[in-house]
N, C-alpha and C positions, 0 to 999 in steps of 0.2 A: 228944912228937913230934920227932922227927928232922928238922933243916935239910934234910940231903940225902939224897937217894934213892941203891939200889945195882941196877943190872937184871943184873949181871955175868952173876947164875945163870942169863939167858936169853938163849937165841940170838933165839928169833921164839916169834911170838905162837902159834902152834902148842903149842910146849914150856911155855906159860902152861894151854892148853887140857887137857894129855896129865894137868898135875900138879891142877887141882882137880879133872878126872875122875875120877881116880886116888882122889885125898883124900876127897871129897864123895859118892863112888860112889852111896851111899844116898837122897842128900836130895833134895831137889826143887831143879831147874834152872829152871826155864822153867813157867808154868802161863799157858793163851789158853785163854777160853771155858770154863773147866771142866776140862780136858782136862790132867792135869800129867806132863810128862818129867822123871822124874831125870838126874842126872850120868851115870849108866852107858850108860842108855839114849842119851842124846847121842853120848858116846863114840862107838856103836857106828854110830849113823846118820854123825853126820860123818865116820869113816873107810871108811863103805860109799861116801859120797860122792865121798869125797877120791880112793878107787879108782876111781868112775865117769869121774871129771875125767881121769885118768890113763888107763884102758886102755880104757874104750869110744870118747871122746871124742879123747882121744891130744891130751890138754894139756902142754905140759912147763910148768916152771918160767918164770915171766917173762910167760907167756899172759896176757891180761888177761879177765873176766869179769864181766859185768853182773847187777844183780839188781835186781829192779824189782817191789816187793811191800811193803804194810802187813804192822804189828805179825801176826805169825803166827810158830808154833813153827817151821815151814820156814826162817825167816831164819837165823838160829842157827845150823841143821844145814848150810845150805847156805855160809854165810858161813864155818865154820870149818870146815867140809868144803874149801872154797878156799881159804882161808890154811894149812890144813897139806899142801895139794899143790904149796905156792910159790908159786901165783895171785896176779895183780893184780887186789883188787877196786875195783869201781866202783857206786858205789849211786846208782839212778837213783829219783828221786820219781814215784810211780804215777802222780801227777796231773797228769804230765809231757805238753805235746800232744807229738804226732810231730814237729812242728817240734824241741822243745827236747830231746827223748830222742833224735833223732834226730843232732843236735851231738855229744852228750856221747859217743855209740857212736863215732862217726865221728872224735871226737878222740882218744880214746882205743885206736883201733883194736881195739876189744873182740873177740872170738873168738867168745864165748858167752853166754848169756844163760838167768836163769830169770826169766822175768815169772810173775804170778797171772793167769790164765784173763781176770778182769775187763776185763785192759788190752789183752789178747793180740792184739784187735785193728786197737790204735792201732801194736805193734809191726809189723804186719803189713803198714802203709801203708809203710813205712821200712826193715825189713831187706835187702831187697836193693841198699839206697844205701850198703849198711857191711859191714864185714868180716865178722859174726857168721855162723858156718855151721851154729852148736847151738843148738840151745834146747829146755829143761824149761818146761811147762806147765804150772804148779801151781794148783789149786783148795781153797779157805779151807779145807775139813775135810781134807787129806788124810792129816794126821796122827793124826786122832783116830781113839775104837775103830770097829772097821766098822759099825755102824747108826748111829753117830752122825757118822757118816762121809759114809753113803748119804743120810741125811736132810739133814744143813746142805747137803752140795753141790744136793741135788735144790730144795732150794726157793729155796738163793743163786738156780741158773740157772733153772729153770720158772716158779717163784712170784713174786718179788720181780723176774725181769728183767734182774740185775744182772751179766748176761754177754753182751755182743755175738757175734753172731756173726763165726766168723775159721775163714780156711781155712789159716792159716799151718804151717807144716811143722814137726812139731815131737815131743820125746818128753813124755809125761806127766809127773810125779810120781811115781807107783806103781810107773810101767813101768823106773825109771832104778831106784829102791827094788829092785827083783825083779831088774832086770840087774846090778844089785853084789852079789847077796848072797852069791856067791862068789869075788867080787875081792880081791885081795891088796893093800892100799895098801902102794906103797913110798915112805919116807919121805924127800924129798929132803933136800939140803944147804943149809940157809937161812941164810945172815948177817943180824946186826942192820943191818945198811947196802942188805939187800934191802928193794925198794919191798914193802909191801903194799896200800896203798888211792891210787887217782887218785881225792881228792873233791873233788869241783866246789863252786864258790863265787865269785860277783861279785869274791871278792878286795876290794880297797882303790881299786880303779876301776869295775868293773861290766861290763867284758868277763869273759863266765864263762872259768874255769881250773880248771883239774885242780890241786889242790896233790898233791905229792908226799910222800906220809906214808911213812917205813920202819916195817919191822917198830922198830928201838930208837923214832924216835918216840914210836907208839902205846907202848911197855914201858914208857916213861919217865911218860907221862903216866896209864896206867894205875898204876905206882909212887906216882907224888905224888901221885894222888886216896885212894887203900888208906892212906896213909902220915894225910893230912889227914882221915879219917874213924873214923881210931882211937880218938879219945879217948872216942866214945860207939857205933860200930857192934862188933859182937858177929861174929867168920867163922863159918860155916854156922848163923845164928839168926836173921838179918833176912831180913825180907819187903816187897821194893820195888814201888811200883806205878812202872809202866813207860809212861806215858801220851803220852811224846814219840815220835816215830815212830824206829826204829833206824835207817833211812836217814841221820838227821839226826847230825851227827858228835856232837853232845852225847850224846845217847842212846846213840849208839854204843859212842864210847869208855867213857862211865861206867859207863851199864847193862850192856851185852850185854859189855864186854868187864872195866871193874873191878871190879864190884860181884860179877860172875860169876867173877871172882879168887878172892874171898875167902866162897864159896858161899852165896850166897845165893840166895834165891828171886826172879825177877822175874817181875812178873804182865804178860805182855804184854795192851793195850788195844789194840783192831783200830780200833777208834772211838769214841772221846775225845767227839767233839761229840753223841754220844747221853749227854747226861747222867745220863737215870734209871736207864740199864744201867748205868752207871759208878759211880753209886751203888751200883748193888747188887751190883758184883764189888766196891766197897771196903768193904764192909760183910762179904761172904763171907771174902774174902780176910786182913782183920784185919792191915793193913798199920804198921809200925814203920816206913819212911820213904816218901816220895812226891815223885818229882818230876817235876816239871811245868814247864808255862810259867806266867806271872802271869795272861793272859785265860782259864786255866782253873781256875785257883783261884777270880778270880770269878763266874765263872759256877757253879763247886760254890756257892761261898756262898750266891748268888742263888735257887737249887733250894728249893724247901718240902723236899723230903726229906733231905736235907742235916744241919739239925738232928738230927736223930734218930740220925745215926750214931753207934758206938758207936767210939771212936778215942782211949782209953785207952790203947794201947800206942803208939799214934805219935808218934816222939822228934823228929822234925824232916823238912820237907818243904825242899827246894832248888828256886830258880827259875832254871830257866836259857833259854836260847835268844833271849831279848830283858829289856830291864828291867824290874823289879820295880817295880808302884806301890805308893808307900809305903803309900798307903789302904787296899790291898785285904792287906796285910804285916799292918798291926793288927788288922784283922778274921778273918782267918784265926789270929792267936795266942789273938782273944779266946772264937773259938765253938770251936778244936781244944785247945787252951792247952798247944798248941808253935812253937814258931818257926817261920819262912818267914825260908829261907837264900838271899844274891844271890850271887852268883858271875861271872864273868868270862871268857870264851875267844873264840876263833876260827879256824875250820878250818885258818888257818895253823901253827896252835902247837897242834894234833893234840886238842882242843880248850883244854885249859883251863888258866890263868895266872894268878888270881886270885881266891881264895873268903872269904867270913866263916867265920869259925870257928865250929865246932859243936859247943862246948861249953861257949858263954858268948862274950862280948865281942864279938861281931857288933855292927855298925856300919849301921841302917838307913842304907838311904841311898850306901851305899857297896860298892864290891864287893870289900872286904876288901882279906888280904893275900896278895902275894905266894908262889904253893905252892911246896917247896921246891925246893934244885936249880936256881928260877927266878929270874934277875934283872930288873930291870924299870929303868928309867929313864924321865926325862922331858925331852924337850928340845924349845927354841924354834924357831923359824924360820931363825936361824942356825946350827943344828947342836950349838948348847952346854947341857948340860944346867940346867935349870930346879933352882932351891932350893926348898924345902919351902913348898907355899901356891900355886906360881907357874901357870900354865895352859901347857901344852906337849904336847907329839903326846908320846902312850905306844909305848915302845919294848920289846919284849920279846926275852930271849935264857936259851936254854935245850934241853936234849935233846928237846925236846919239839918244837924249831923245824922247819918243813918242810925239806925240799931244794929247793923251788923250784917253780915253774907247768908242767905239760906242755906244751912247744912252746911254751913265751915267754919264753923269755932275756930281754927287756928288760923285760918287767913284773918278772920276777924281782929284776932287778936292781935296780929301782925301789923294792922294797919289801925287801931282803935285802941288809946289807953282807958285804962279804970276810970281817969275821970274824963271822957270826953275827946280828946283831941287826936284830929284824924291825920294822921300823915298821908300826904297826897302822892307823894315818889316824885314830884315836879321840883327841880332845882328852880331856885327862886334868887330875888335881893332885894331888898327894900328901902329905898331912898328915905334921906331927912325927912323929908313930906310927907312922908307915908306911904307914898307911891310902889307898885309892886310890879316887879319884872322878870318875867318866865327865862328864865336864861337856859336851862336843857328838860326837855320831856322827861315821863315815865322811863325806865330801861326799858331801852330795843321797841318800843312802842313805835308803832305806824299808824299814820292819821292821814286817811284816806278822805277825801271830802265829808272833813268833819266827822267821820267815825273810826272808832278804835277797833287796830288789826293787829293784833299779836304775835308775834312771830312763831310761838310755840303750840298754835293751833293749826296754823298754815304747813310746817311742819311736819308734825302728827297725821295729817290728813295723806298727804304724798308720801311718807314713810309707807302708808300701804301699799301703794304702788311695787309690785313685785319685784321691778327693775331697778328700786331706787335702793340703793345702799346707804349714803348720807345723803343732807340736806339742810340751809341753813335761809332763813330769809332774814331780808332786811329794808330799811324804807331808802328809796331815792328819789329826788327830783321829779315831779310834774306838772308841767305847765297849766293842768287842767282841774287835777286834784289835790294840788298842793303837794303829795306824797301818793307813789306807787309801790308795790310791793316786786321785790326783785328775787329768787331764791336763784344757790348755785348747788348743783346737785350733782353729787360720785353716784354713775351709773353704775350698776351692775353690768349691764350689758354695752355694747359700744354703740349697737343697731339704736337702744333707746333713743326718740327724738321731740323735739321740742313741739311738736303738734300734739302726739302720747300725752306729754305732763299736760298741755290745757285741757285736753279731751277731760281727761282724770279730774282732776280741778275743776271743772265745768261740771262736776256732778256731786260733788261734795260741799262746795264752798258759793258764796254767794257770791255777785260780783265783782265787787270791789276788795274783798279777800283773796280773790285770785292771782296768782302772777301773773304781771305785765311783762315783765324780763325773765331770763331763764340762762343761765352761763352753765356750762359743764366745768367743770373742776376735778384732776386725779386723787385729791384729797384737800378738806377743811382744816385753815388753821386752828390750833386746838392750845388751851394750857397744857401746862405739866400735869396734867389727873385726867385729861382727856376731853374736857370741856370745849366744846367748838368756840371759837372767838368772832362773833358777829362784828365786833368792832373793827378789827382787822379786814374784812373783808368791804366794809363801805368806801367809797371813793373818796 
């Protein structure tokens, strides 16, 4: 394995897309529900896209673009359909309320949008608060063959329910399909130093940001992940389950965009938490790697049917998005009898900065080493860096490093010196080896199955609540998510009741931002200036 990585041969992630196209043409890209897309086929849908973007819509380069949809073949088409038209994407979590979708358009000053049908209308309360003037309507089958097409959509919406009604203005799926199919994509002019993705993230404080990822970025980081999976992945022969949502930069970057470098197959999962389907696509599927998060690993475990799979060919599964417990790491080697790999990133550094190796010398416990290309450092409170053993905030620097938050020069600067090096807020230590161990989170940060929940948004949000006087959240214990969100709250009133805060919460926040627990309190500990003390109140 090669120290450093070379992305020279690329200008932008487009010219990534054109060449496994090209290479791969045959194999299978993408497989949801049964239903599998080759390489060719991709091809030809993302540049019917890519023309949509451009001559119906009359997008130029720099436009920005939202997309707002689970695991489905559409992500893909749509995603690289707008990275080779020069588009800024911005991926918005489905389970987004209109409050928080409604930030992210607005900060972003997005143009356009393709939501799934499902959400279409939560967008619907909100679009006219934001610049978006387009929007694709896409429903879960629209990709597959036409009866199975006509069936999943009919009983997603009649049978099951699972589509609000929405009068929102907008073009179909199908109908965007049918108006490119004789469009010409023309290929604009992309530098590595153009933006491609505004992706949102609490950052290293918990006011959400847009980091700004370029196309080199994302090259870079897709390079050192291809470059660190050599020594045991195979190009156009593995078969990835895809179980993290590709909204999420993990998935993003690795699945949809590295692993799809070096062509492979990814099985997109639409829903992860229906375990015994998910059984039975990784049992169809006959998967050689898996990755996931660690509260889905065990919960596979937990499964009666589970046992019985047959996963002789699977070389190694990767935990990413939140930490790995070590307990459910031994168990997973002993019923699969292959490893469960930890790794390391953060939306800042496009995602990923440090993994175990996958092909022996993994370090439970630790989130390996350093990927190439990447440096890392660890320094104290005073700025200087920590010796081997010492505990120090980890520092990263690297092509892979952002350009900075949309519209917050000083957070930026907060977290990004002049030359490069990104302070993560993660307490770290780093062994003789090299080896690197997370020893305390961001502050007050809560990691909800694998996503980041800030205490000072959860907050903010209840603060409105008429009845609430103070309020303070914090992360606790959960069996299921790793971490839940717990707030204790000085009511105003006495009558207020713990049904009230969900009600309220259930309409602001998504839901795994919501609290799980809820304590009354006559008052929050606070410093001497008046500052609430969240540490003092955890168990």
């Amino acid at each position: 394995m090669n120290s450093e990585i070379d992305i020279s041969r690329y200008n932008c992630i487009g010219d990534v897309v054109d060449e496994a196209c090209a290479q791969y043409s045959s194999h299978i890209a993408f497989t949801n529900m049964g239903v599998e897309m080759k390489f060719s086929e991709l091809d030809a849908l993302t540049s019917r896209f890519a023309a949509f973007f451009q001559n119906i819509w009359g997008l130029k380069k720099g436009d920005v673009i939202a997309f707002q949809m689970p695991n489905l073949l559409q992500y893909p088409v749509v995603m690289f359909g707008a990275l080779r038209a020069g588009l800024i994407v911005v991926n918005v979590n489905p389970l987004y309320t209109p409050r928080e979708t409604h930030f992210q358009l607005k900060d972003s000053k997005a143009k356009a949008m393709v939501v799934l049908a499902n959400f279409a209308s939560k967008l619907e309360e909100i679009v006219a608060q934001t610049e978006v003037k387009h929007v694709i309507v896409t429903e879960i089958g629209d990709l597959f063959p036409p009866a199975k097409r006509i069936l999943t959509n009919f009983v997603v919406k009649k049978i099951k329910k699972m589509v609000p009604n929405y009068k929102l203005k907008h073009t179909t799926f199908r109908e965007a399909l049918d108006e490119s199919a004789n469009l010409v994509f023309k290929k604009p002019t992309i530098t590595p130093e153009d933006t491609a993705f505004y992706q949102y993230t609490g950052g290293t404080t918990g006011v959400a940001k847009g980091a700004i990822l370029t196309h080199k970025n994302i090259l870079a980081n897709m390079e050192m992940i291809s470059e660190w999976m050599k020594p045991i992945l195979k190009e156009g022969e593995e078969v990835i389950i895809t179980a993290l949502p590709l909204y999420h930069i993990f998935s993003m970057t690795v699945n949809c965009l590295g692993l799809f470098k070096g062509g492979m197959t990814n099985v997109l999962i639409t829903n992860p938490r229906d375990i015994p389907r998910f059984i039975k696509i990784i049992q169809k599927s006959n998967p050689t790697v898996m990755i996931v998060v660690s509260t889905l690993l065990g919960a596979l475990l937990e499964n009666p049917q589970f046992k019985n799979l047959n996963l002789s060919r699977l070389k190694v599964s990767v935990a990413g998005a939140m930490a790995l417990k070590r307990a459910v790491a031994l168990r997973w080697k002993e019923a699969t009898g292959s490893a469960v790999i930890e790794g390391y990133g953060l939306t800042e550094a496009s995602p990923v900065v440090a993994c175990n190796p996958l092909n022996g010398g993994d370090q439970l416990g630790t989130i390996g080493l350093p990927l190439p290309s990447t440096e890392v450092r660890i320094i104290n409170e005073e700025g200087k860096e920590c010796s081997a053993g010492q505990e120090g905030e980890l520092c990263v620097k690297g092509p892979q490093v952002m350009k900075g938050y949309l519209n917050q020069p000083e957070e930026t600067r907060n977290v990004l010196s002049s030359d490069g090096w990104l302070r993560t807020g993660d307490m770290a230590v780093m062994a003789e080896d090299g080896y690197l161990k997370i020893v305390d989170r961001k502050k007050d940060m809560i990691l909800v199955s694998g996503f980041n929940v800030y205490p000072n948004e959860v907050e903010e949000v209840l603060m409105h609540h008429p009845d609430i006087a103070e309020v303070a959240a914090i992360g606790i214990p959960d069996p299921h998510s790793g971490e839940a969100v717990k707030v204790f709250v000085v009511p105003r009133k006495s009558s207020l009741t713990k049904d009230e805060i969900h009600e309220f919460a259930k309409k602001e926040l998504t839901n795994y931002k919501r609290p799980k627990e809820i304590e009354f309190k006559h008052e929050l500990p606070k410093t001497n200036v008046g500052k609430i003390l969240r540490r003092a109140l955890r168990p």
